[in-house]
N, CA, C and O atoms as a DFTB+ gen file, in Angstrom:
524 C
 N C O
     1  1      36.672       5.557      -5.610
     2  2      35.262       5.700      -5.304
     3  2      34.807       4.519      -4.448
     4  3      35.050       3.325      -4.619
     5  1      33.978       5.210      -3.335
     6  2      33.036       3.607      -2.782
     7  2      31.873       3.143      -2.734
     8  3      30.964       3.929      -2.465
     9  1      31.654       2.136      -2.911
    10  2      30.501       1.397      -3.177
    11  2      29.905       1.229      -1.954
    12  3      30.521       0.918      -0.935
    13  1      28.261       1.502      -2.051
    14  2      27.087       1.291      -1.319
    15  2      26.823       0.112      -1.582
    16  3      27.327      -0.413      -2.575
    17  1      25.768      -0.740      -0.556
    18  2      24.651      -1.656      -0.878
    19  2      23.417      -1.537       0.344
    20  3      23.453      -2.152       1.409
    21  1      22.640      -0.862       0.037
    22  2      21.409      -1.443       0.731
    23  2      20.252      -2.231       0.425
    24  3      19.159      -1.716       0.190
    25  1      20.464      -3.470       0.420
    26  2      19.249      -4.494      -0.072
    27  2      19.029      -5.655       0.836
    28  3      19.835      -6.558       1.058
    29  1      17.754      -5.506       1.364
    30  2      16.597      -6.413       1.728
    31  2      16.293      -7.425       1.538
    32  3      15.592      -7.156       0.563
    33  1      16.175      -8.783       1.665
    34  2      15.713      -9.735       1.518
    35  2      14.497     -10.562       2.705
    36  3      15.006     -10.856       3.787
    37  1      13.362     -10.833       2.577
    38  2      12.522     -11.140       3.654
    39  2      11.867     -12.189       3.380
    40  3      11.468     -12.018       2.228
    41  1      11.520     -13.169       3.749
    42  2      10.246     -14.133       3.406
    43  2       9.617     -13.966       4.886
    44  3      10.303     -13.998       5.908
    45  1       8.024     -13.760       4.855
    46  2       7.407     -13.970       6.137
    47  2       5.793     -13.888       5.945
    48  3       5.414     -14.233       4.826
    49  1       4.998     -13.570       6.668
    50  2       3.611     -13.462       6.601
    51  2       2.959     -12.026       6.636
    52  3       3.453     -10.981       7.058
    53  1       1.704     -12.255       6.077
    54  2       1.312     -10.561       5.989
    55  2       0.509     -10.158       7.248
    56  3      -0.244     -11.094       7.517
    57  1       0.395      -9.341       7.955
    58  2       0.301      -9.660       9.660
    59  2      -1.528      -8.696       9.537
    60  3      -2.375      -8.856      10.415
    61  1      -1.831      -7.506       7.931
    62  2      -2.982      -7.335       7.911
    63  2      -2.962      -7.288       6.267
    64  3      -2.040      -7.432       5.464
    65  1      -4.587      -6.986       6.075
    66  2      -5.016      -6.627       4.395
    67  2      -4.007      -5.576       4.122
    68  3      -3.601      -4.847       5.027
    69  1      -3.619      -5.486       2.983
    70  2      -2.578      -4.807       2.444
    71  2      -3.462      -2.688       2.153
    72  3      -4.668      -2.620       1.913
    73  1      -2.938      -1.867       2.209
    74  2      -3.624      -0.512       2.318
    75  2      -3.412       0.316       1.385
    76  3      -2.358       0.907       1.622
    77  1      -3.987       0.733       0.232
    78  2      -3.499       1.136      -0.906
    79  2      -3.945       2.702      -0.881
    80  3      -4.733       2.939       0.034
    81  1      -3.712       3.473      -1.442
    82  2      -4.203       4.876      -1.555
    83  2      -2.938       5.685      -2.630
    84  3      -1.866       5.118      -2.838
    85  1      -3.195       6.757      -3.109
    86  2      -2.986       7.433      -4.114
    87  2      -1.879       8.473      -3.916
    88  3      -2.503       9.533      -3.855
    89  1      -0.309       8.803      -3.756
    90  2      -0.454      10.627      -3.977
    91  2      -1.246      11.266      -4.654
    92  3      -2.131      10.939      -5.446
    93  1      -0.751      12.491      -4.178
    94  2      -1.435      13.659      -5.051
    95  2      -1.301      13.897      -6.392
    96  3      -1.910      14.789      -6.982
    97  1      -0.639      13.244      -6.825
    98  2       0.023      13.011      -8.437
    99  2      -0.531      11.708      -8.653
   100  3       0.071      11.080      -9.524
   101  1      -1.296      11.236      -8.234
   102  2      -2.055       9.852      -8.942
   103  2      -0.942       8.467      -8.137
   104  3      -1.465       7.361      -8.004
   105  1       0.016       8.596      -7.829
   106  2       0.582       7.472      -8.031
   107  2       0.155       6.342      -7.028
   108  3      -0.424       6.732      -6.015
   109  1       0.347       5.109      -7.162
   110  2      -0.298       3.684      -6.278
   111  2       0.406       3.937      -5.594
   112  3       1.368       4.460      -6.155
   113  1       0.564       3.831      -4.075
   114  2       1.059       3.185      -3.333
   115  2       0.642       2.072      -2.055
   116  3      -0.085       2.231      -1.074
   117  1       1.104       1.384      -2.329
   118  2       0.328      -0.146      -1.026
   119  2       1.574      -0.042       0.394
   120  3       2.776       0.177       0.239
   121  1       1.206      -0.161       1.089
   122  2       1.679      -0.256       2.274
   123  2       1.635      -2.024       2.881
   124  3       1.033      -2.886       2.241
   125  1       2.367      -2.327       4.178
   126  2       1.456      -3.759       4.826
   127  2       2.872      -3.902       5.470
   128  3       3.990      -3.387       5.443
   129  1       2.133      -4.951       6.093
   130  2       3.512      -5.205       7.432
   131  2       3.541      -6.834       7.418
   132  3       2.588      -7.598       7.569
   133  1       5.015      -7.165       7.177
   134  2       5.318      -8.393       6.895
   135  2       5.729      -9.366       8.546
   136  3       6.490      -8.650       9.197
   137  1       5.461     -10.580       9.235
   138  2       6.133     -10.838      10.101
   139  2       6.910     -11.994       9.904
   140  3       6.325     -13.072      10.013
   141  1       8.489     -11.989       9.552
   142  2       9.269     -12.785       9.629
   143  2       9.999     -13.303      10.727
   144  3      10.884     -12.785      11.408
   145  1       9.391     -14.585      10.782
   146  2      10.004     -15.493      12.192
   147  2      11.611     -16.384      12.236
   148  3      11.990     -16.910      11.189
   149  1      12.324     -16.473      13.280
   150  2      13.485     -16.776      14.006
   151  2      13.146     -17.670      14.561
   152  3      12.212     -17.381      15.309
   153  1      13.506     -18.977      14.610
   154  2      14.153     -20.210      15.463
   155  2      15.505     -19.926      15.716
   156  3      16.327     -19.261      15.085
   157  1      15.603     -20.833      17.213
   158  2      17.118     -20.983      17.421
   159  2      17.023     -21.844      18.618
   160  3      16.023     -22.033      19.311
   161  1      18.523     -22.471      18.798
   162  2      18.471     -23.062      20.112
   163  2      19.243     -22.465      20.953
   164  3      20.392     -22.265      20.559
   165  1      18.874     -21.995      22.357
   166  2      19.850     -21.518      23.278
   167  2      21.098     -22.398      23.234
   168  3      21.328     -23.306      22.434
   169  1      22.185     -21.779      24.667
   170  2      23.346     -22.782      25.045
   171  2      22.960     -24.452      25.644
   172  3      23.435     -25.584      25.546
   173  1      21.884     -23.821      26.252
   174  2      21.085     -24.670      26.980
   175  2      20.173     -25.632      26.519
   176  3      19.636     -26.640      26.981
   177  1      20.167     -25.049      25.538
   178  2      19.626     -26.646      24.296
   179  2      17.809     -25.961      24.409
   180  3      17.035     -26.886      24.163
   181  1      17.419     -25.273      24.564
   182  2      16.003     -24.848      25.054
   183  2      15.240     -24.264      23.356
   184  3      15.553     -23.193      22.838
   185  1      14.716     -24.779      23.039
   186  2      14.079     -23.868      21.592
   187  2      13.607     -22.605      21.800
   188  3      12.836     -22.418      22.741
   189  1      13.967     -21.613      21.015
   190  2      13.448     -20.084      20.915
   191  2      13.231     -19.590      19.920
   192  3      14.122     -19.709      19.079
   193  1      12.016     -18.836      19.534
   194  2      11.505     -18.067      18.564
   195  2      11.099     -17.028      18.969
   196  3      10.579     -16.744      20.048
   197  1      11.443     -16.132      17.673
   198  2      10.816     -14.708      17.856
   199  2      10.344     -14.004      16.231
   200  3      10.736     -14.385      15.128
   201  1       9.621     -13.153      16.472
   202  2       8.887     -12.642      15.708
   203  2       9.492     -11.368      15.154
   204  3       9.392     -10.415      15.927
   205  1      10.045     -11.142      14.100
   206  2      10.286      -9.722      13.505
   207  2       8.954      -8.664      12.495
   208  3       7.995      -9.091      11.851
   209  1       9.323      -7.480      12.670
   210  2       7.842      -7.062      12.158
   211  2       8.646      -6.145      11.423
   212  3       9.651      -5.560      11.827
   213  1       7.801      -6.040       9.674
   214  2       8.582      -5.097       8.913
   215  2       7.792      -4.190       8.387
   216  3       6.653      -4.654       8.448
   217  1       7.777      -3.268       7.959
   218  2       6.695      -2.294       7.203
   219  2       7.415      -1.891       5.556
   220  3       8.359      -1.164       5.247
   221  1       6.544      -2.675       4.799
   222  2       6.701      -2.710       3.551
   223  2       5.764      -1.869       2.795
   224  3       4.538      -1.953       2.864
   225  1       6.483      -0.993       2.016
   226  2       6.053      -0.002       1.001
   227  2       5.983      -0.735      -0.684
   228  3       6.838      -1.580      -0.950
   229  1       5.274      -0.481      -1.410
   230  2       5.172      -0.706      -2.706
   231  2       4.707       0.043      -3.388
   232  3       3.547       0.263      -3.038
   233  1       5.223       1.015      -4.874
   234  2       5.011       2.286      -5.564
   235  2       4.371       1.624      -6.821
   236  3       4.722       0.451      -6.946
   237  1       3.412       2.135      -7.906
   238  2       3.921       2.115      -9.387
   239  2       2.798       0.886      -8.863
   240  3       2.137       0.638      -7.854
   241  1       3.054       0.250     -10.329
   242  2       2.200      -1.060     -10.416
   243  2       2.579      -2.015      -9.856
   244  3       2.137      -2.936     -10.543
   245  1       3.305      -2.581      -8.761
   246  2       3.643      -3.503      -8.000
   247  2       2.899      -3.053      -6.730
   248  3       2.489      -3.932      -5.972
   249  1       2.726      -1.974      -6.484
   250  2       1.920      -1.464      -5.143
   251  2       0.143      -1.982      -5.862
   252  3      -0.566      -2.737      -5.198
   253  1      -0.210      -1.575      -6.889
   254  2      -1.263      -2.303      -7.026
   255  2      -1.586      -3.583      -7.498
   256  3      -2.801      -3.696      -7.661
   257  1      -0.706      -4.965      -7.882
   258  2      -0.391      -6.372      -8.001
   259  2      -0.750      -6.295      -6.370
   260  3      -1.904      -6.475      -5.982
   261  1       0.251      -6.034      -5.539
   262  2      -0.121      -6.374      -4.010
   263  2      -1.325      -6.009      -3.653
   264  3      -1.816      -6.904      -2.965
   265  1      -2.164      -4.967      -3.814
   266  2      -3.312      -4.156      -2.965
   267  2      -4.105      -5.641      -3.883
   268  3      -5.079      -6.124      -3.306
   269  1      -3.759      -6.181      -4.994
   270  2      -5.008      -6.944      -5.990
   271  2      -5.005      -8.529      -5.143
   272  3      -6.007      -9.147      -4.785
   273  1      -3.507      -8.955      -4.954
   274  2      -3.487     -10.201      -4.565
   275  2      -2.804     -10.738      -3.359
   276  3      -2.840     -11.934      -3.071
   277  1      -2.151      -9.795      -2.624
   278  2      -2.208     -10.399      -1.201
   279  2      -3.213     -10.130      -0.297
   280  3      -3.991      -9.180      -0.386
   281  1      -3.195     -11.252       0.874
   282  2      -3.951     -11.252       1.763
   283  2      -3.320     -11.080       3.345
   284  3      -2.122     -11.126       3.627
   285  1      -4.333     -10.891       4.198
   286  2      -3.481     -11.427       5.724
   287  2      -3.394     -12.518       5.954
   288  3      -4.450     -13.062       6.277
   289  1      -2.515     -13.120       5.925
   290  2      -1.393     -14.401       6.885
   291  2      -1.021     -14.870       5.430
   292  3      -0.630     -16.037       5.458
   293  1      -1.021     -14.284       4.075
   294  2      -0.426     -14.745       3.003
   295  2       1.398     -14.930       2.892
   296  3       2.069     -13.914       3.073
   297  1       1.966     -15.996       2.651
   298  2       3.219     -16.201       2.615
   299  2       4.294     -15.401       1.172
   300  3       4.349     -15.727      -0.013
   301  1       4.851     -14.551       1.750
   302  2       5.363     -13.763       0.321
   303  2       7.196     -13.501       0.674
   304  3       7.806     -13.503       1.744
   305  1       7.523     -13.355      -0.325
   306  2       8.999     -13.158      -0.709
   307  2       9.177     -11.691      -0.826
   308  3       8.784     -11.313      -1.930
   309  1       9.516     -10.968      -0.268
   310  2      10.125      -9.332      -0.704
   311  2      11.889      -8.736      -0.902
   312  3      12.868      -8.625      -0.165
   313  1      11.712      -8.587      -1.687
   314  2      13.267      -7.813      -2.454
   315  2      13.098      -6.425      -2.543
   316  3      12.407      -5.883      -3.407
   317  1      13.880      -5.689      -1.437
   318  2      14.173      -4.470      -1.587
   319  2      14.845      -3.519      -0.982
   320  3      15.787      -4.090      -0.431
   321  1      14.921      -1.887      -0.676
   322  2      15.894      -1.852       0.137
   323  2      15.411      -1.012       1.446
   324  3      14.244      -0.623       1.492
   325  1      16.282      -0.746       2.472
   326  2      15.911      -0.336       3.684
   327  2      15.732       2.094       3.648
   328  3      16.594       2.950       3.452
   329  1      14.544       2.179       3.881
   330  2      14.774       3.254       3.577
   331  2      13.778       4.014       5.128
   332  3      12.612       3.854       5.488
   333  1      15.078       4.951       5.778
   334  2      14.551       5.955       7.298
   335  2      13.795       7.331       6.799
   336  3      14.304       8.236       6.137
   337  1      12.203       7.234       7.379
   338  2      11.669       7.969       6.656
   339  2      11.511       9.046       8.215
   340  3      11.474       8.790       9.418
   341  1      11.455      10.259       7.425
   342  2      11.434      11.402       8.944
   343  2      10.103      12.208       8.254
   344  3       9.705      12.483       7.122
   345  1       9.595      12.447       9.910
   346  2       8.704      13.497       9.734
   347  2       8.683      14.447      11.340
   348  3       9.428      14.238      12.298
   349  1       7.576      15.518      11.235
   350  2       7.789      16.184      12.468
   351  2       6.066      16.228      12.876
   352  3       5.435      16.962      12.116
   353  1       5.437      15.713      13.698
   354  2       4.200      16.108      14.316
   355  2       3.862      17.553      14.599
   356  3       4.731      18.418      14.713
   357  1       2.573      17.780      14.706
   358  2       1.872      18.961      14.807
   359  2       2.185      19.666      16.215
   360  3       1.805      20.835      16.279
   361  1       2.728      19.216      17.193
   362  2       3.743      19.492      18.601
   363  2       4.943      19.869      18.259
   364  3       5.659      20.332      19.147
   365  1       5.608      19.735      16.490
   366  2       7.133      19.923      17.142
   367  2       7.546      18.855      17.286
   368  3       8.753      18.914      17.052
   369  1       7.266      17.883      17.538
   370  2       7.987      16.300      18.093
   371  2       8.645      15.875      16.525
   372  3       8.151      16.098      15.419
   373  1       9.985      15.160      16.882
   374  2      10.861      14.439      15.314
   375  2      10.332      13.164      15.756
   376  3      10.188      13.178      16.978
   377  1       9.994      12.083      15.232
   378  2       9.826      10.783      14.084
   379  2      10.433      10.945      13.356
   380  3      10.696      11.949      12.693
   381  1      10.941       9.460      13.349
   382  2      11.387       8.475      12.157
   383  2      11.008       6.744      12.469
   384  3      11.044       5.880      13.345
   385  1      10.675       6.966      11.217
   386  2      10.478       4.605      10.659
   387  2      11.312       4.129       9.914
   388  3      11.717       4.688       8.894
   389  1      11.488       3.599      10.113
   390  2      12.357       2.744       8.938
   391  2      11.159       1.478       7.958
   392  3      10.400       0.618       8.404
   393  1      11.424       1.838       6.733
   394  2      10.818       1.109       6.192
   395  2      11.591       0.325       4.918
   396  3      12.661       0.799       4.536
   397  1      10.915      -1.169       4.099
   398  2      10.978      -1.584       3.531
   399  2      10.673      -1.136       2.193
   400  3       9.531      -1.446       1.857
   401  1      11.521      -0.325       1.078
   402  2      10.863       0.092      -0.120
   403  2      11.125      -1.187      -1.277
   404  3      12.192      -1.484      -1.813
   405  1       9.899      -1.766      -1.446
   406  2      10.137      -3.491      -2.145
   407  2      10.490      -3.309      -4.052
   408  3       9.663      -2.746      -4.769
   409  1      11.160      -3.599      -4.340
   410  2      11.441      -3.650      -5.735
   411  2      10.822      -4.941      -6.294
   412  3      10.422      -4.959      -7.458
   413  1      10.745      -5.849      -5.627
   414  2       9.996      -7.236      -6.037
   415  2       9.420      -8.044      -5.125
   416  3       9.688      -7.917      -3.930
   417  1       8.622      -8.905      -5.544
   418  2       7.855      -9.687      -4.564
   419  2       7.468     -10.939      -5.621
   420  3       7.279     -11.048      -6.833
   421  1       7.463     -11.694      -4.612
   422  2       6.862     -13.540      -4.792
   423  2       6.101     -13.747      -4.201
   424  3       6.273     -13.541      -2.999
   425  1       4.940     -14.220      -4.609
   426  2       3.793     -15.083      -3.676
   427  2       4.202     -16.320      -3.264
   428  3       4.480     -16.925      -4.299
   429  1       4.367     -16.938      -2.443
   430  2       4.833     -18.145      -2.036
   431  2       4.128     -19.051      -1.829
   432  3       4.497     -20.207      -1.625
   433  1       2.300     -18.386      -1.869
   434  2       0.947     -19.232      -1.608
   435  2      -0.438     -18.254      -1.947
   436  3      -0.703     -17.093      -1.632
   437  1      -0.854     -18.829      -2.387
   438  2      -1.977     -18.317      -3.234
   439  2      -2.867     -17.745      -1.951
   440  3      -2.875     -18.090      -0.770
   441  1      -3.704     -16.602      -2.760
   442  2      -4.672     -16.735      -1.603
   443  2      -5.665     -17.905      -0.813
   444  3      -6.154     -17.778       0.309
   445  1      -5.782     -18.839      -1.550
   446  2      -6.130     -20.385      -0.988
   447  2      -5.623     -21.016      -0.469
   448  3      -6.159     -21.982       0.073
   449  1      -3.966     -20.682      -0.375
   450  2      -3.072     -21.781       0.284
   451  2      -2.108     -22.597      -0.421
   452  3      -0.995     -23.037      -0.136
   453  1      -3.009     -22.679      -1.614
   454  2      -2.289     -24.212      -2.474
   455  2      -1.209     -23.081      -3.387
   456  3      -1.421     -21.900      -3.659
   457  1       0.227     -24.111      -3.786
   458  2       1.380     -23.612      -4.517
   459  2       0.772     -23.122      -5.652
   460  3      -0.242     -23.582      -6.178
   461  1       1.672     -21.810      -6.151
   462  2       1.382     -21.031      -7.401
   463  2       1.916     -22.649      -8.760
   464  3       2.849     -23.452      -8.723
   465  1       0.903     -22.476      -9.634
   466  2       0.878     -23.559     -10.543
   467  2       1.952     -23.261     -11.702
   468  3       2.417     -24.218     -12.321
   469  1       2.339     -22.001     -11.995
   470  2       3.476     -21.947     -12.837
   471  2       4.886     -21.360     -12.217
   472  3       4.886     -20.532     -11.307
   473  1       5.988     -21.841     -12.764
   474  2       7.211     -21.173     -12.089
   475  2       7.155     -19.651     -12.176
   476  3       6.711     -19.134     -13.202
   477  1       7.504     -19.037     -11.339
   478  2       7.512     -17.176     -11.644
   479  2       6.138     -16.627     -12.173
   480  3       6.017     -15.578     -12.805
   481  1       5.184     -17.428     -11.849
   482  2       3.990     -16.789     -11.958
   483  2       3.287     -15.535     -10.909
   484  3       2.419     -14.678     -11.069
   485  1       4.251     -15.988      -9.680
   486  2       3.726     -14.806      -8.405
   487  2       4.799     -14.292      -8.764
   488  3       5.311     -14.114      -7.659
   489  1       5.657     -13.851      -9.622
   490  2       7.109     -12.572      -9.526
   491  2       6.817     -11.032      -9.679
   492  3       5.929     -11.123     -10.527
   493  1       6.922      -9.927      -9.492
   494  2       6.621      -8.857      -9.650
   495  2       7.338      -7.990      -9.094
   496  3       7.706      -7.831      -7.930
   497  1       7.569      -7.229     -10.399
   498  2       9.185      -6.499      -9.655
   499  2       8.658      -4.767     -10.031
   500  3       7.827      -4.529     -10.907
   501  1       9.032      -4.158      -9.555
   502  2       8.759      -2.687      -9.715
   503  2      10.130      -1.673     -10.307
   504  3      11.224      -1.674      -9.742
   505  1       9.897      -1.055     -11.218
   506  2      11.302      -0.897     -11.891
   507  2      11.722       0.441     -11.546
   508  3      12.881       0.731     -11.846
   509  1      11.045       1.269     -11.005
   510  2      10.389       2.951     -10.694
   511  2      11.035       2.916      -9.513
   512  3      11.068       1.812      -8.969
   513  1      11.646       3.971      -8.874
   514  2      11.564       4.296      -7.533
   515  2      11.444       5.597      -6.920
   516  3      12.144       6.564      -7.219
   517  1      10.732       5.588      -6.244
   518  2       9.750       6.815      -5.595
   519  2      11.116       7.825      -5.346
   520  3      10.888       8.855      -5.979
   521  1      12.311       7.910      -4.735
   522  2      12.928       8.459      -4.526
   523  2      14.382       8.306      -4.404
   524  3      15.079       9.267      -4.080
């Protein structure tokens, strides 16, 4: 038999307010888009950065911990795995995203800025998965 792994690891910034809304079956879900940044030095010795942009999903009561306590440009930790979501527009046209489905998250800074005051006090892990 062979073994899979798809898992995520991200630290970066929240790029807007986090977007929460309901299925049709009640359940939370929060959405938000994380931007994790790259340094490097060329051959040429020249500094370069770039910006990665992720779209993070959160189900269950971890989708509403996030909709309660992150913010935009808040610094957070996400654990989870990579999941290609398809759909088809009202034309006929195929889409697909790829998104972040988060099993856990860390606050890395309060909504004020200043460090969380107990160890594993920002931890929040989601044990459920949508699919």
């Amino acid at each position: 038999m062979t073994r899979g792994l798809n898992k995520v690891m991200l630290i970066g910034r929240l790029g807007h307010e986090p977007e929460m809304r309901y299925t049709p079956s009640g359940r939370p879900l929060t959405k938000f888009q994380l931007a994790a940044n790259r340094s490097w030095k060329s051959a040429d010795g020249e500094k370069k950065s770039e910006t990665e942009w992720f779209n993070v999903v959160t189900w269950g009561k971890l989708a509403e911990i996030c909709n309660q306590y992150l913010t935009k440009g808040q610094q957070v930790y996400i654990e989870g795995r990579l999941h290609t979501r398809q759909w088809q527009d009202e034309e006929g046209g195929n889409h697909s995203t790829v998104e972040v489905i988060a099993q856990e998250m860390l606050m890395l800074d309060s909504k004020s800025g200043e460090l969380e005051s107990e160890p594993g006090e920002g931890t929040f892990s989601e044990d459920e998965y949508p699919f």
